[in-house]
N, C-alpha and C positions, 0 to 999 in steps of 0.2 A: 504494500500500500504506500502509495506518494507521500507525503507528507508536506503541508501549503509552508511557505516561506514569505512572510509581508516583507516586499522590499518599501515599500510606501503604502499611501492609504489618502483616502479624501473623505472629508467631512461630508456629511448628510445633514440636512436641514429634517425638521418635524420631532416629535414625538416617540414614535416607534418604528422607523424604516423600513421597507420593506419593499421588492420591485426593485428592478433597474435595466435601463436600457440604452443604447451606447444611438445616437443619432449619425454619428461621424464628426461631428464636433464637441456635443456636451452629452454627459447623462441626464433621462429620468428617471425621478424614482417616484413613488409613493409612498402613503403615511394613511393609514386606516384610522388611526389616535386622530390624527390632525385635520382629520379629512381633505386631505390638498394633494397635489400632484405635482411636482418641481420639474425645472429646468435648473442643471448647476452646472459651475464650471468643473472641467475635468480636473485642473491642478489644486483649486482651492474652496470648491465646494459652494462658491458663490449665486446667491439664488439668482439666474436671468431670465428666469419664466414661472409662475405659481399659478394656479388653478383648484377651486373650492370643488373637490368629485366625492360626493358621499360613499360609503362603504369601499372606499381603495386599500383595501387592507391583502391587498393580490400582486400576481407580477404585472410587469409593467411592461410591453413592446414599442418597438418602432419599426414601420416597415409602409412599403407604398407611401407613403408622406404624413401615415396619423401614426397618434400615439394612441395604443389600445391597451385599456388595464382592465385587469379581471376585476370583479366586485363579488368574493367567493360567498358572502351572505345570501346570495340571490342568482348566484350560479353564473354570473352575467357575462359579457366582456363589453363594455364600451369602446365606440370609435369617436375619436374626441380631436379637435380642428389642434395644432399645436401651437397657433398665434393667440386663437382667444380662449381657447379650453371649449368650444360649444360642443356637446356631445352630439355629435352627426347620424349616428346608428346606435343600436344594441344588439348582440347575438345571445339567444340561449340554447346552447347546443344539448342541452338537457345531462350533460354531464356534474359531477361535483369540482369545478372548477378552482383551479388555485393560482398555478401558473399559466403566463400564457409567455409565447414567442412570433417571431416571426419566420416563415424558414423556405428552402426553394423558391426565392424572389415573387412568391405570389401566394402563400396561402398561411395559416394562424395554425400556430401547435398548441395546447392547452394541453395542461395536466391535469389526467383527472384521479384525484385522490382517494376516492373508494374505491373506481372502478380500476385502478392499480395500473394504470395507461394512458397513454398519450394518443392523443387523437386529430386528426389532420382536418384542422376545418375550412368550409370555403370562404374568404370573407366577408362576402358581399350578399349569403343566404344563412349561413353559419351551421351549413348541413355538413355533417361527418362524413369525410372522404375515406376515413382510413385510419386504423389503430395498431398501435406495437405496443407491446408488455414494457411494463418498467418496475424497475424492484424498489421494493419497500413499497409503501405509499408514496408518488412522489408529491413535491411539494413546487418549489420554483426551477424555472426550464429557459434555458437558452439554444440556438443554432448555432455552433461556430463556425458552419457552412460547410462542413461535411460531418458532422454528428451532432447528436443531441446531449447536452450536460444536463441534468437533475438532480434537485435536490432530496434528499431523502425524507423517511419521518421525520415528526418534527422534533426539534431539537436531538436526535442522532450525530449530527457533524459531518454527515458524508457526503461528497457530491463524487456522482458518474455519468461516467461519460458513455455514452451508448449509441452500436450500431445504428441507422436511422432506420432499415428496411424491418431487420429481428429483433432488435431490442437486446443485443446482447452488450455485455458491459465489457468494453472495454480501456478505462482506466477507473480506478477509486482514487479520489485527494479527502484527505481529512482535515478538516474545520475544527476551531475552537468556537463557544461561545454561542452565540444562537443567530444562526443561518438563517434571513427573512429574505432573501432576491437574490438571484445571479443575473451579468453580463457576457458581454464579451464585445472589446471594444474593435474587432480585426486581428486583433494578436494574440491577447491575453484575458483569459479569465478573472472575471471580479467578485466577489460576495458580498452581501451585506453581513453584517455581524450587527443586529440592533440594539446587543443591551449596549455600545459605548459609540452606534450611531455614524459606525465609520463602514468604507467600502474598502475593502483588500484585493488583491491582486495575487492570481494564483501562478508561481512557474511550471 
């Protein structure tokens, strides 16, 4: 098993973090406690976008040009404008939703945490396309554009990395602390850690 090495870290804004999603310039995250939605800077964590989204207590995407965050209270995913925050759509794919990503340059991957998988949705109907097994219950999910990383039960520590087509795992990294979102900014993997509100970077 890997073991994660913080070469740095950025500050997260809100209450209880959780969500994160890389745009090519800044991260979003979410905050469930605070009900808000951030735009920050990559280096310093600097708020340059906020939006009031109730129930954000999910992962957080970016892809096609919106920001869509899970609302797992209500199963939901929101498509939400990134200039003004207007939420533009809602999907309910009728799963127990936690995470969600973007992936294959055209379609939303949610994790669904009872039903122990990840599910391929379309985003413009929010009809499942397609499902792969994931172990544990997973919790938040990223694409690094040839696999899928999740996050495990919750509070376990573990994030894998997983085939896209079978769902087989292939890497574990181990986490301290309590795991509420992963990224990936093009290179490197990130997590939130929420009790001390920062994001890390995994080698």
């Amino acid at each position: 098993m890997a073991t994660m090495t913080a070469v740095s870290s950025v500050p997260l804004p809100g209450l209880q973090p959780c969500g994160l999603a890389w745009d090519g310039e800044a991260w979003w995250h979410s905050d469930g406690t605070a009900h808000r939605v951030y735009r920050v800077d990559l280096h310093d964590g600097v708020i340059r976008r906020e939006f009031e989204v109730w129930g954000a207590m999910g992962g957080t995407a970016w892809g096609g040009g919106f920001v869509w965050q899970a609302i797992p209270a209500h199963n939901k995913i929101l498509k939400l404008d990134p200039h003004t925050g207007e939420i533009l759509d809602e999907l309910e794919p009728r799963v127990s939703v936690v995470g969600v990503t973007w992936a294959y340059d055209n379609h939303l991957v949610v994790a669904g945490h009872y039903e122990q998988a990840l599910f391929l949705l379309d985003p413009v109907t929010g009809k499942i396309a397609g499902e792969v097994p994931a172990p544990e219950r997973p919790g938040y999910i990223v694409w690094d554009g040839a696999a899928f990383w999740v996050g495990g039960t919750h509070a376990s520590g573990l994030l894998f990395r997983l085939e896209p087509r079978t769902g087989r795992v292939l890497r574990v990294v181990e986490v301290w602390g309590e795991p509420r979102g992963i990224g990936w900014d093009g290179e490197r993997l990130w997590w939130v850690e929420s009790g001390d509100r920062r994001a890390y970077p995994v080698r």
